[in-house]
TORFI-692147 format. One record per residue (C-alpha): residue in one letter; x, y, z. Coordinates in steps of 0.001 Angstrom, whole numbers, plus 500000, padded with zeros to 6 digits. Last residue first. Layout:
@vexke = A, u = X, v = Y, w = Z
...
This chain:
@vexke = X, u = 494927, v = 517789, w = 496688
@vexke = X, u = 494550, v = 521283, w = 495423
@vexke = X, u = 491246, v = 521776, w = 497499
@vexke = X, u = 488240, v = 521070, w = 498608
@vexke = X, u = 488091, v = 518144, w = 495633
@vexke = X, u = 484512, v = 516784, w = 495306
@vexke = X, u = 485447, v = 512722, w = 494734
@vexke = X, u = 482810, v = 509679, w = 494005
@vexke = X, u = 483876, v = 505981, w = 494731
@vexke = X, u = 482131, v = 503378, w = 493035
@vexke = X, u = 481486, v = 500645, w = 495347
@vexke = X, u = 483012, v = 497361, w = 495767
@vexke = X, u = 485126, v = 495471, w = 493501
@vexke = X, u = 486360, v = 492097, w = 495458
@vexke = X, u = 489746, v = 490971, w = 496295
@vexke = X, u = 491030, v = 488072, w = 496572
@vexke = X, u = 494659, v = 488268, w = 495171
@vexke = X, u = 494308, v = 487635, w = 491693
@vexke = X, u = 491298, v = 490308, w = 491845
@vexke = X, u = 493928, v = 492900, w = 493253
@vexke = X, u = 496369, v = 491814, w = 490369
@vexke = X, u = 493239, v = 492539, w = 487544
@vexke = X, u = 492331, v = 495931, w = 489192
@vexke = X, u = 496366, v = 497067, w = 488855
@vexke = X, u = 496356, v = 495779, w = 485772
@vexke = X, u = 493406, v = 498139, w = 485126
@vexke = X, u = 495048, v = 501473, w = 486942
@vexke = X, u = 492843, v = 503678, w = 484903
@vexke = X, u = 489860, v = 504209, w = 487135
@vexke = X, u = 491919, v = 505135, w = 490005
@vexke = X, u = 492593, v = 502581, w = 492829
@vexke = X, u = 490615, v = 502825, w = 496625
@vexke = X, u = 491256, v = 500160, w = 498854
@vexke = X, u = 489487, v = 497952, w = 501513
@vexke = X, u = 490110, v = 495378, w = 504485
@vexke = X, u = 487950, v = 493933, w = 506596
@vexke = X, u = 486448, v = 493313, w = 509994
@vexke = X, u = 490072, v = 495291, w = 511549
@vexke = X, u = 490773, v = 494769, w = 515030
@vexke = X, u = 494392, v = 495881, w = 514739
@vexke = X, u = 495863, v = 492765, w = 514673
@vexke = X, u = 493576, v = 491852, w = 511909
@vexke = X, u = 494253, v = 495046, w = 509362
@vexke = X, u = 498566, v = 494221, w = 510635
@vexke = X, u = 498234, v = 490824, w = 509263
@vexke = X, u = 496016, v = 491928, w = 506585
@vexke = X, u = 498537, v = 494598, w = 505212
@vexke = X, u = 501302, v = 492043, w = 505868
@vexke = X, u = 499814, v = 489796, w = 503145
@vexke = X, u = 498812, v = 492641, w = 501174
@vexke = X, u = 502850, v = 493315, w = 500996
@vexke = X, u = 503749, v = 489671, w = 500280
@vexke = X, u = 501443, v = 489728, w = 497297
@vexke = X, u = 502828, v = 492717, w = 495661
@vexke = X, u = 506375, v = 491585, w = 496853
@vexke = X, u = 505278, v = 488038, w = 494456
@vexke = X, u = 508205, v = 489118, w = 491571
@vexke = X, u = 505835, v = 489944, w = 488839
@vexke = X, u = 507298, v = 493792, w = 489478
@vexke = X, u = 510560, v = 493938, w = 491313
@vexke = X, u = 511569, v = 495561, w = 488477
@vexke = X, u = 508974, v = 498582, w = 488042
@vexke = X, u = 509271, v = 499345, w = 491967
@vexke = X, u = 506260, v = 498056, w = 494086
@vexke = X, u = 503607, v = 500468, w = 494980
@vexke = X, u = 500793, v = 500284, w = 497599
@vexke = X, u = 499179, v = 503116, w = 499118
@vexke = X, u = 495937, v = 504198, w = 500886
@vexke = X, u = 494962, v = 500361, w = 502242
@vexke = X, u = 492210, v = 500819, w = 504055
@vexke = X, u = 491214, v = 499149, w = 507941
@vexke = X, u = 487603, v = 498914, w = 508645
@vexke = X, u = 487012, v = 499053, w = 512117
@vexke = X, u = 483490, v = 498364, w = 513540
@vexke = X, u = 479448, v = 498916, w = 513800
@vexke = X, u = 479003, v = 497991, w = 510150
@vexke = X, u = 477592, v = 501110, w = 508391
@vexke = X, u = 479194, v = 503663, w = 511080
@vexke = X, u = 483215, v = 502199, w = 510010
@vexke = X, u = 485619, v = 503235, w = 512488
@vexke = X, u = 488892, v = 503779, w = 510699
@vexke = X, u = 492415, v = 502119, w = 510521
@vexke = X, u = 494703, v = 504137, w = 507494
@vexke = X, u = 496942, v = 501861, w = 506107
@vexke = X, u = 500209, v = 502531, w = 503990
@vexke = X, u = 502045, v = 499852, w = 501940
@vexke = X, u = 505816, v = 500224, w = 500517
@vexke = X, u = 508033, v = 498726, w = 497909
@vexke = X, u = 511676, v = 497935, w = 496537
@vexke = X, u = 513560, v = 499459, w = 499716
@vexke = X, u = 517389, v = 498072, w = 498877
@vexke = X, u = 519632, v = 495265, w = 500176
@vexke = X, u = 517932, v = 492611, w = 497589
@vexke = X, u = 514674, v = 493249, w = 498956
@vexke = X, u = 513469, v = 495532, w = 501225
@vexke = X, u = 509862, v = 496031, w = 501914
@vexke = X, u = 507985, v = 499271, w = 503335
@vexke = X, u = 505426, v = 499196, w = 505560
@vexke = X, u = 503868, v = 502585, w = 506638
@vexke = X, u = 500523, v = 502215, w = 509271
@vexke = X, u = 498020, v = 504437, w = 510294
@vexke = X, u = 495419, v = 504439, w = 513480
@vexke = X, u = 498151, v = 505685, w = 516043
@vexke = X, u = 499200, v = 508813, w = 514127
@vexke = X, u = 502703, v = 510104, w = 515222
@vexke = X, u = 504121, v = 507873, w = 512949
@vexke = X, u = 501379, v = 508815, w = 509909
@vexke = X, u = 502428, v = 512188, w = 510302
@vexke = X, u = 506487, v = 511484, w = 510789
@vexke = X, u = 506235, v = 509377, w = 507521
@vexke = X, u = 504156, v = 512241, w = 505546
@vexke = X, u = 506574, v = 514855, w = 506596
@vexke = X, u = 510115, v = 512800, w = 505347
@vexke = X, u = 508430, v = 512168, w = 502360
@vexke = X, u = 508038, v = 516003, w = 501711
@vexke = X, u = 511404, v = 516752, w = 502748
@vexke = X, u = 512660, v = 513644, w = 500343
@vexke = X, u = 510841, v = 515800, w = 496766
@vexke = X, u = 506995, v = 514962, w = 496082
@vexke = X, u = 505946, v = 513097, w = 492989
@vexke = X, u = 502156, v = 511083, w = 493319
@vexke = X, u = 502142, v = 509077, w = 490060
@vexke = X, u = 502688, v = 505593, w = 492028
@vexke = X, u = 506233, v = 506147, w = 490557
@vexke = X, u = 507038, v = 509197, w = 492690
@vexke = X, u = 505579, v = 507785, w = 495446
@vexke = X, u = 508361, v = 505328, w = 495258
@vexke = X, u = 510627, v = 507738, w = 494843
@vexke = X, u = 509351, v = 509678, w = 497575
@vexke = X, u = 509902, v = 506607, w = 500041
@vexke = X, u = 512858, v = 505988, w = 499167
@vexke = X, u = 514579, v = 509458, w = 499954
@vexke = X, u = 511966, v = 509675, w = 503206
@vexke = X, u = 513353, v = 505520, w = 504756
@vexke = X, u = 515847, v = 506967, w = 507256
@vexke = X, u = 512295, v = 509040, w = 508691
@vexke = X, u = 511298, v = 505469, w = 509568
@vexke = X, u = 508874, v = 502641, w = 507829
@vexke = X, u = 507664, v = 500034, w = 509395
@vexke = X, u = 509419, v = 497266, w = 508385
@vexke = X, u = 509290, v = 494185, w = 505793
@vexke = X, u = 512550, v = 492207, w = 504971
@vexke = X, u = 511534, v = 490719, w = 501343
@vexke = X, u = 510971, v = 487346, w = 501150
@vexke = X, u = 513545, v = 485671, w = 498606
@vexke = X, u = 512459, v = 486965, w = 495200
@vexke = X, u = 512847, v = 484609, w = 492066
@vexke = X, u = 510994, v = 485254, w = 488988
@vexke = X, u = 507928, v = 485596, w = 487239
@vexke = X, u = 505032, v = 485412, w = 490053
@vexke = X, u = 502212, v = 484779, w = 489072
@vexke = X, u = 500038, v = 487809, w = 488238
@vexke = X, u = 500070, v = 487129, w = 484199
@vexke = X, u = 499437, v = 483377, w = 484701
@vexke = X, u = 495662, v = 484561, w = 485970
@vexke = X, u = 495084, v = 482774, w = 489487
């Protein structure tokens, strides 16, 4: 494991939780600081759509008596392999609690939840530009896979 993705300091395991409409003001900061801003009404959409979706998942992690991080999953059928492939859409921890091992603890939950759920792996997408963010996923196990192309249908 590269020295730069150990973990600096001292965090006691954070309390991890699906996330609730309570959570929409942290949530869109954190969102915010993945580089996708949206204001707490916003937030508080995108949690009750992925609650009232059976094949997605919201984790977020408190640590330290606030909400420091999150992880969504979206579970999928997969044609190419015959099975579920679960993918990891978000994952942000905030700018101090950075180095502190709640990256790590927050995959680790990801494939708890990808394996309860059936999943035969578990993928993510991160832009082109997010190199430390390629290094840390290496750190932890993970493989580069294909190269992702994009046709935007829209403003999103």
């Amino acid at each position: 494991m590269s020295s730069h993705f150990a973990p600096r300091g001292p965090l006691a395991d954070a309390d991890l939780r699906s996330a609730s409409l309570i959570d929409a003001d942290d949530v869109a900061g954190l969102l915010g600081e993945l580089g996708y801003p949206c204001d707490i009404r916003e937030a508080a959409e995108r949690i009750a759509t992925i609650i009232d979706n059976d094949r997605q998942a919201l984790v977020v992690a408190r640590c330290e008596g606030r909400v420091c991080g999150l992880v969504a999953l979206d579970f999928m059928y997969y044609l190419p392999l015959g099975t579920t492939t679960c993918r990891i859409t978000a994952l942000v921890v905030t700018s101090d609690a950075q180095g502190r091992g709640l990256g790590r603890q927050l995959l680790r939950e990801a494939e708890r939840r990808a394996r309860a759920g059936g999943a035969a792996r578990l993928e993510l997408t991160s832009g082109s530009q997010r190199t430390d963010a390629h290094a840390f996923y290496k750190a932890c196990g993970y493989e580069d896979g294909t190269v992702r192309f994009i046709k935007r249908l829209g403003t999103a």
